[in-house]
Structures are given as C-alpha cells and as structure tokens.
N, C-alpha and C positions, 0 to 999 in steps of 0.2 A: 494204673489205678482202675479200678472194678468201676463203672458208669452204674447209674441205678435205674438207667434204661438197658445194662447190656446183655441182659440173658441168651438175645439170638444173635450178640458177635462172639468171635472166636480172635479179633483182633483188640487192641483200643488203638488210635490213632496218636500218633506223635504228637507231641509237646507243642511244635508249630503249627500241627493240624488242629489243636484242640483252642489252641490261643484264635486262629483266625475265625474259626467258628463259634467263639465266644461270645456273650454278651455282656456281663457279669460286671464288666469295666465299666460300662456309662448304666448297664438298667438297674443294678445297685440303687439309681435315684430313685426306684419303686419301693424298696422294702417296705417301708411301713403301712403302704396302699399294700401289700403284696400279705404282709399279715393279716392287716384290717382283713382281705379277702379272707382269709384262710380261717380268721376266727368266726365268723357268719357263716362257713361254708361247715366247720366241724360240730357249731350251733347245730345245724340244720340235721348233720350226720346221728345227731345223741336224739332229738326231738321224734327223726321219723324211724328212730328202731334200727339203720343202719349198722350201726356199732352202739355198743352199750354206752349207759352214762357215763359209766367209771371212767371208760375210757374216753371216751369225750373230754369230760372233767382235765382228764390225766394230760390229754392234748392240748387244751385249752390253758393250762396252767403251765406248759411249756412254752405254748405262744407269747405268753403274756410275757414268760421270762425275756424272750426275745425283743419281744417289741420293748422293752424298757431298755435293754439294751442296746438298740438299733438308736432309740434317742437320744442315749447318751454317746453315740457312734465308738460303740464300743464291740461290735460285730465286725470279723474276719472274714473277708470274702475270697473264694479261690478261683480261677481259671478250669482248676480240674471238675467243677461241677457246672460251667459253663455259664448258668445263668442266674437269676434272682432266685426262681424257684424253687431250683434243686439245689441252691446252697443252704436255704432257710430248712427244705426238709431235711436236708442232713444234719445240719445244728439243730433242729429237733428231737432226730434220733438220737445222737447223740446227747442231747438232755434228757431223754425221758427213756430211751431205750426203744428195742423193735415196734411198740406200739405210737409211734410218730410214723410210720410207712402207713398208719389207716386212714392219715388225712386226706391223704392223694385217693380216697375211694369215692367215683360216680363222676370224674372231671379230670380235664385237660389241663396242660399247661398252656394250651388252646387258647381256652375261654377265663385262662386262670391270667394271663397276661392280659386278654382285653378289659379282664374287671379292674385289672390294677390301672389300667390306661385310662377309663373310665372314672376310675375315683382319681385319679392323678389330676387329668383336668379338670372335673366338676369344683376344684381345690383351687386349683391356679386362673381358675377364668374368676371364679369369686372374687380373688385377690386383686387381678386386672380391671377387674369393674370398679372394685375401690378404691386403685391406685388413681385411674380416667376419672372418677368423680374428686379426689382431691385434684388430679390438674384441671381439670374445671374450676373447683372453688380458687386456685391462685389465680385464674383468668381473672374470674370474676372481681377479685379482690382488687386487682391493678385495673382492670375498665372502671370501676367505681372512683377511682382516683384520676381517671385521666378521661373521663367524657367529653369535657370543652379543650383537651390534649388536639392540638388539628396539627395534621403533615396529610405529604401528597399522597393520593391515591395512586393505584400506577394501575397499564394497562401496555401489553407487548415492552415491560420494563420504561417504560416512559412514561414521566410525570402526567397524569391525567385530568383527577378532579381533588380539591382538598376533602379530608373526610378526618369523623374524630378517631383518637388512635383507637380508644374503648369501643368502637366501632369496630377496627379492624381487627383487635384480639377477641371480640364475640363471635366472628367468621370460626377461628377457632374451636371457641367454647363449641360451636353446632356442630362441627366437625366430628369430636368427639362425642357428644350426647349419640350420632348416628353409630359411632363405632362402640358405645357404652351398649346401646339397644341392640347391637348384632351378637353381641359374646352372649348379651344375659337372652338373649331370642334360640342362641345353640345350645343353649342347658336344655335343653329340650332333648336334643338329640344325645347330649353326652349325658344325660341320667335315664340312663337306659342300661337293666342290666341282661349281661351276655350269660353268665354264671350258672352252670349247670346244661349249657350246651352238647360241652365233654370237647372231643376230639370236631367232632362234622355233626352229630347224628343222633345226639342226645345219651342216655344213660338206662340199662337195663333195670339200674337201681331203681328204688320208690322214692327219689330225694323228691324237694319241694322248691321249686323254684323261687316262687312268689315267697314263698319266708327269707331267705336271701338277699332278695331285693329288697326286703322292707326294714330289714334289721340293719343293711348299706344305705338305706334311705335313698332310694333308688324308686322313680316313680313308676315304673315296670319293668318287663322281661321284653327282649327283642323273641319273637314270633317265632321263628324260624330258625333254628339250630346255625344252620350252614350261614345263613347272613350275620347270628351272633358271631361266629368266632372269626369270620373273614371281613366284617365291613370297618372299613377307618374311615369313614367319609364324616363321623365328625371329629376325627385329627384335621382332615383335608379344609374341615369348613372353621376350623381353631385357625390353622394354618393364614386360611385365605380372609378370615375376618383381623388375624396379624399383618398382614400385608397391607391392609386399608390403612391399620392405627400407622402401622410405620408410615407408609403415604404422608399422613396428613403429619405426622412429626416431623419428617424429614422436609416440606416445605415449610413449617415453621422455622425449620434449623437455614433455610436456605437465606429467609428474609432477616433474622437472627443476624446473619455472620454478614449478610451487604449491610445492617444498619450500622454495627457496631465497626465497620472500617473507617478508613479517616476519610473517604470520599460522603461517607454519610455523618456519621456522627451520632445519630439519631439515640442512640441508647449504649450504655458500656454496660459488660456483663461483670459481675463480679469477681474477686480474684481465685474464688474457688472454682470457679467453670473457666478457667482460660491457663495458658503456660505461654510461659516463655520462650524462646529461639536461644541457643547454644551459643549463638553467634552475632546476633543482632541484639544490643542490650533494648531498644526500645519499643522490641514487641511486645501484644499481647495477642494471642491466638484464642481462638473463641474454638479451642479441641473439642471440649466436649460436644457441643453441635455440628461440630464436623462429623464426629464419630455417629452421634445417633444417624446423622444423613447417611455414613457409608454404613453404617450397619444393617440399615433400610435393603441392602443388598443381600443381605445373606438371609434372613427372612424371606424372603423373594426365594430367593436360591430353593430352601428348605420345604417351601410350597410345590415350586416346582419338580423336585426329585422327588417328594410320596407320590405327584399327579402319575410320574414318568413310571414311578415302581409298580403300582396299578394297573397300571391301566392293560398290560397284557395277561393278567395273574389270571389262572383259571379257580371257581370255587376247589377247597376250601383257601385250608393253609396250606400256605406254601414259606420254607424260609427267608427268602426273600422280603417280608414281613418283617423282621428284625430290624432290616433298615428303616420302621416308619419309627423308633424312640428318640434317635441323637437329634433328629431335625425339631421334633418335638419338643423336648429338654431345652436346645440352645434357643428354640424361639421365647419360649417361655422364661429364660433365662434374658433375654435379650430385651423383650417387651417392657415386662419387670425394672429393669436396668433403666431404660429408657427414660420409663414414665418419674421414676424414682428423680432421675436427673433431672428432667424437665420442674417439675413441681418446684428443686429451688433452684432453677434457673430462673424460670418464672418470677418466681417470692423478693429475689436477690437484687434483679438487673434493675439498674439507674434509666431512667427514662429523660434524655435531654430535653424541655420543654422548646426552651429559645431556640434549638438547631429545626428542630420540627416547624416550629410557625414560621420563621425565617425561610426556608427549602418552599413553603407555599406562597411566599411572598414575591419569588424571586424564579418566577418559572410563569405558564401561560396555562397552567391548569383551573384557572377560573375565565376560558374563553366561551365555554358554555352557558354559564350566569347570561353573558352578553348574548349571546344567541338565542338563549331561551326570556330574555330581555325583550328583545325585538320580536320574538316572535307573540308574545302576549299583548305586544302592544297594536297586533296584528300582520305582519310578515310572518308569509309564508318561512316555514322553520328552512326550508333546503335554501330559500332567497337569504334568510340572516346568517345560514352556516358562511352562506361566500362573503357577505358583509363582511363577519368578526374574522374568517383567517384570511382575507387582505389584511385586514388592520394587523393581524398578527407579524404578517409578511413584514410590513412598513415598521412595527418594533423592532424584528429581530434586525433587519436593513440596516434601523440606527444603534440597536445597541440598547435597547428599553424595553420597559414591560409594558401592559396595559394601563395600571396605574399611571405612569409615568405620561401618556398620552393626555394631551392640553384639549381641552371643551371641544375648542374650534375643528379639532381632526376629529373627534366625535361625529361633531355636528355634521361635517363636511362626507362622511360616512354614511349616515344618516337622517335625518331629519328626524325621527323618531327618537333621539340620545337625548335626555333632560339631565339634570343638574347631579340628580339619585345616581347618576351611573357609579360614581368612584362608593354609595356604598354599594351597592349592588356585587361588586367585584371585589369588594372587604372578603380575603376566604373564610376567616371567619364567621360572618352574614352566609355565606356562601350557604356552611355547612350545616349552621343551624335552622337556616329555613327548608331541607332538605326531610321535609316532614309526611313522606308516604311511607307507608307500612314495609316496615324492613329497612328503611333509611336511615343516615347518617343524623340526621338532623339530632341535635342533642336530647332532646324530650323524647322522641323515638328511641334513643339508643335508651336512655333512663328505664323508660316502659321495657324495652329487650332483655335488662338487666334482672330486672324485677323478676319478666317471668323466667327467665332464667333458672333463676334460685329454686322456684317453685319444681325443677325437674330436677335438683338436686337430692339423692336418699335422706 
C-alpha cells in the first residue's frame, strides 16, 4: 500500500515491518486532541490566505464529520497508516476528496503530535485535580466524625504516642493538597503551544502561531521551534508529580491493609473493595489496596523509562519519541483508577472505635505524659526519660501497664508523682491536651479541619 510519505521509496516495507513501527494501536487515544489540533490549525490556514476559504470551509466541515464520529467511536483505524495522524488525514480525503491533503500545509507531524500531547494532558491533569480534591473532601468527611476517635500513633512500626484518628487521616488530606498544587503548578508548562514549529525549523509559510494558540486556549507558543517539537519535560514533570500522588496512596494503602487484619482490627473495608480466597472461606482481602500499592510500581516504572529515553536523544526528533505515549496513557489511566478507588474506599470503610481506644489502653505509648510529667514539675527531661522507662522496665517484668502501677511505686520512683498521675496518663487526656500548632490535641485538629475546607475549590 502507497505511504502518503512515500514519494522518495521505491519499496514499502512488510506487514511486520509496518506493524512494529506503528503507533496507531495505543496513540488512537489522541484522536480527538488530534482533530481539535487540526481544526485550529486549518482555522488558522483560511484566516492567513494560505488556502482559500472555500476550502478551509470544505476542510473543516469534514473534520467536524470526524470528530462526531471519533465520539461515537465509530472511526476505523489501520496499521497501514501507522499513526493517529495520517489515519485521520486519510479519512479526510477520503470524505472530502484531494483537498483534505491541504491540511497538512505549514507543519509536522512533529509539532502536530506534541500539540495533541499537550491538550491530552492539560485534559487529564484537570481531571486529577478534581478527582485529589474529592479524595480530600472523603478525608475530611470521616476526620469530622472521628476527632475525639484516639488509637496509637506509631513510630519505626511501634506503638508510640496516642493521637486522634482525624488526626492522622489529615496527614493525608496535606499529602495531597502538596500533590493537588504540583499538577495545577505544571499547567504551566503543559499549556504551551508547540503548533506551527513544522518539522525542527519552522514554516516558509505566513501561518500565525499565536492565533492557534489562542483558539486551543493555550497561554503561548514555546520560543523556539527545535525545543517545540523535541521537549517532553512536561510528560516527565506529569510523570514525576504521578509518582509523588502514588507515593503518598500507596502508604495509605499500606496502613489500610495492617489496620483492617485480625492483628489490628482497627477499621474493616467494605465488601466492595475486598475479595475473597478460593480456598479459605473466611477471608477478606483488602485487593484493591493492595493493588493501588503495587500499581505504585509501574508509575515509577513509566517515569523512569521517558527519563532513560531522553536522556541521550540529540535535538530534534528522533523516533524514539514514540515511546513517550503508552507510559503516559497507562499513568494517567492508573492515577484516575486509583484516586477513583480511593474516594469510596475512604466514603465506605467502618471505623472500629472500641479496638482503637482499647490498642491505646493496653500498650506504654503514654510513657511520655509521664516524662514530660516530671519534667514540668522540674527534672531535668533526660533525668525523667530514665525515671519513666525503669518504670516501664518493672511493668513489662510483671506483665502490667502504667495504669496498672499502685501510688506507692510511683511514689518510690519519684517524689515528684501526685495523685493526678493516673489522669495524666488517661490516653485520652493524653491527646487532647496536645494543643501546639499542628497537634493532635482535639481543638487543634478541629481548627485543622476548618481550614482545611477553606483549600478546597
């Protein structure tokens, strides 16, 4: 079959040559970023005298056919045309006849795939911001329900201090506000248009850049031709601000799947985020948090292979370049996914209160109370650290907690121990007198909540 690049072969390459060389399979997910381009581009063709109106018109009125089509995914893609672009110009021709080969006049398939890649993401990171801001608002929804909620804090996995849980799902909520502010901080760089670069080197034609851009709603033109059609550094910085969100999901998912085992208790997930074992009737498997954890890896993965594709490419293009879509796609597909789960996992899961205050009742993570006890009443804080973990030593010895510990071994500790010590060491007292900024203390976390909200769109 005749290429609609092949005027200077005298071959065309085999069916498996043409298949591996293909794109057409995954960048298919452009089309309608790929029209959108093309109908601003032949705007621009009719306006600057390029090609007459007519045929502008003529153009324009088979795009449009297209693009209605493309959303009702009712478009045919082939292999033998290789890619997005040159599939859509040829169902152009073929709708309107020879005068659909005048779209492709003044530009590349270059600059013509960066603009698509461009609007691709300027698309899907919108989407991501809005999906981050509803898993924010289920945060916020379940910390307003569980402020005076207390379980243990932990530290190197070891019961630490008690803290409220609305506490420790606002850790969360900030997590995300940082990864909310980095996608909408890279719209910066990804509304920026390439469009009208051409090939490396610009266009002998009189097209008009800056109308292009403004008709894509594109806040300018990249400067420099050769940097329009060869920079993916904001795929790279999509990429790498996807890597932060999975981060912080994937330790979500980690604390998720230890609370809801039978060693903790702490929370059960609902029956729609969990399966069953084939073989053990009394499981419930908390998969989908499993999955967002390991998916966390191919994200990664995907960052890492555009860094590796780059990094020796000489200006401009080079094919090579093909391989920055699929990583691109499945991130964005995966992010999506993610955030999607998360929200009614969030919405869904059962919060055990009793297993929570019980786990702080029955551990030594209010040894600190006691330390920072003596030290107010003036001991030196390094002199009461060895006070309270003897004392600690002499519970675990007999099989007790602090609580459990009679006046007189206080006292004998001590001289500085009054009566106040058992509330002192109430983890509840604990957590709500934890009242500096940023603290657990409940009126703190309340105030956290508040503003909170205030960062939500």
């Amino acid at each position: 079959m005749k290429k609609l690049w092949g005027g200077r072969f005298q071959k065309t390459p085999e069916q498996w040559v043409d298949e591996f060389g293909a794109s057409i399979h995954f960048d298919q997910e452009l089309v309608e970023e790929d029209i959108t381009g093309s109908l601003a581009h032949v705007k621009m063709l009719g306006n600057c005298g390029i090609i007459s109106q007519e045929e502008a018109e003529q153009i324009t009125n088979g795009l449009t056919i297209l693009l209605d089509k493309a959303k009702k995914n009712e478009l045919e893609f082939s292999v033998n045309y290789e890619d997005i672009h040159l599939n859509i110009e040829k169902m152009l021709i073929d709708e309107i006849g020879p005068v659909g080969g005048k779209l492709h006049t003044g530009r590349s398939r270059n600059d013509q795939v960066a603009t698509d890649m461009h609007l691709y993401l300027r698309k899907h990171v919108a989407n991501v911001v809005e999906l981050i801001d509803g898993l924010q608002q289920s945060l916020l929804n379940k910390a307003e329900n569980h402020v005076e909620t207390i379980l243990p804090g932990y530290t190197h996995l070891q019961r630490a201090q008690p803290i409220s849980f609305a506490h420790h799902l606002m850790a969360y909520f900030w997590m995300l506000d940082r990864d909310k502010q980095r996608f909408q901080e890279s719209l910066k760089r990804i509304n920026i248009s390439p469009l009208g670069s051409a090939a490396l080197a610009g266009t002998t034609f009189p097209i008009d850049r800056e109308f292009t851009a403004k008709e894509l709603q594109f806040d300018g033109i990249y400067e420099n031709s050769l940097d329009g059609v060869s920079d993916r550094d904001f795929i790279i910085e999509f990429l790498s601000n996807s890597s932060l969100l999975m981060m912080h999901l994937s330790r979500f998912c980690e604390e998720i799947i230890l609370w809801c085992s039978q060693e903790f208790q702490f929370i059960e997930l609902d029956d729609t985020y969990a399966t069953g074992s084939s073989i053990m009737p009394q499981k419930k498997n908390p998969d989908m948090a499993e999955l967002i954890r390991g998916k966390t890896g191919r994200v990664y993965g995907n960052l890492m292979s555009l860094l590796t594709i780059l990094k020796g490419l000489p200006l401009a293009y080079n094919k090579d370049l093909q391989e920055d879509k699929e990583g691109m796609f499945d991130t964005v597909k995966t992010i999506e996914g993610s955030l999607q789960i998360f929200i009614g996992m969030v919405d869904t899961l059962n919060v055990n209160e009793e297993k929570m205050e019980k786990a702080t009742k029955e551990d030594f993570s209010n040894a600190t109370e006691l330390a920072d006890y003596l030290s107010m009443k003036g001991m030196p804080f390094r002199e009461a650290h060895e006070v309270v973990g003897t004392l600690v030593y002499q519970c675990i010895q007999q099989g007790i907690y602090l609580k459990d510990l009679s006046f007189d071994q206080y006292k004998e500790a001590s001289s500085l121990f009054e009566e106040d010590i058992y509330e002192i060491i109430n983890p509840y007292e604990a957590v709500k007198k934890r009242m500096s900024a940023g603290g657990t203390g409940f009126e703190m976390v309340r105030k956290a909540i508040e503003k909170a909200k205030t960062t939500l769109l």
